[in-house]
N, C-alpha and C positions, 0 to 999 in steps of 0.2 A: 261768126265765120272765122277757121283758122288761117292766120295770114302765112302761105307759103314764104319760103325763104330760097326765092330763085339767083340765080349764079350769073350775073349779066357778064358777059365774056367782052363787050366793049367798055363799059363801065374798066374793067378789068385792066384791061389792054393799055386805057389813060395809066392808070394808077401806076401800074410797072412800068411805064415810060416816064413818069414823071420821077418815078423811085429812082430809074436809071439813070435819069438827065441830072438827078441831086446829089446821087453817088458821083458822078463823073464830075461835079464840081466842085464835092469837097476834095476827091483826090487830085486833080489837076491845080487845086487851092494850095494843097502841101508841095506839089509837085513845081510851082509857083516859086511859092515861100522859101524851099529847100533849096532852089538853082540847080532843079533836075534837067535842065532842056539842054538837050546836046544840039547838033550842031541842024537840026530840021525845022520846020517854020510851026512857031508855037500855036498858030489857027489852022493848021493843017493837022495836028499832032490835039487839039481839043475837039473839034468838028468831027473829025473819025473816030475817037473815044466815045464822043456824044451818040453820035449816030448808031454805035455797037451796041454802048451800053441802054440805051433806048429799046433798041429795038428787042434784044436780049430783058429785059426786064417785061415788053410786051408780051412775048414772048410766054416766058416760064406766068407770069399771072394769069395768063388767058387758057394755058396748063391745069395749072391750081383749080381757077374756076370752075374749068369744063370738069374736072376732077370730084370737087365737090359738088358740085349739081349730079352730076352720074350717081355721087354717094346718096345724096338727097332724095333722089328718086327711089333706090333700090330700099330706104328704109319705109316709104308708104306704099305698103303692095296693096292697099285699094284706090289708089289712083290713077 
């Protein structure tokens, strides 16, 4: 039996939020390091970063997925 290769859109949705949450900590790491923080409160100024980039990462993957599964489908026309 051939094993399909389905596109789980939650599976998905982790994976860009986790990608998001990991971006948003190496740049606020530099952001950090460098003495970028002006004059706003540094856990108000990561927490809104986190949450954007989160969600924005669930976001465009759950994109992606639904993207290639549509693809996936449209290449087996006896299914």
């Amino acid at each position: 039996m051939k094993r399909r290769n389905t596109w789980d859109p939650t599976a998905s949705a982790f994976c860009g939020a986790m990608a998001g949450m990991t971006l948003t900590l190496v740049l606020e790491s530099y952001d950090v390091f460098a003495g970028w923080f002006d004059g706003t409160d540094p856990y108000i100024h990561i927490a809104t970063e986190m949450a954007v980039f989160a969600a924005g990462g669930a976001l465009l993957f759950v994109a992606l997925a639904r993207r290639r599964h549509r693809a996936s489908r449209k290449r087996r026309p006896n299914d």
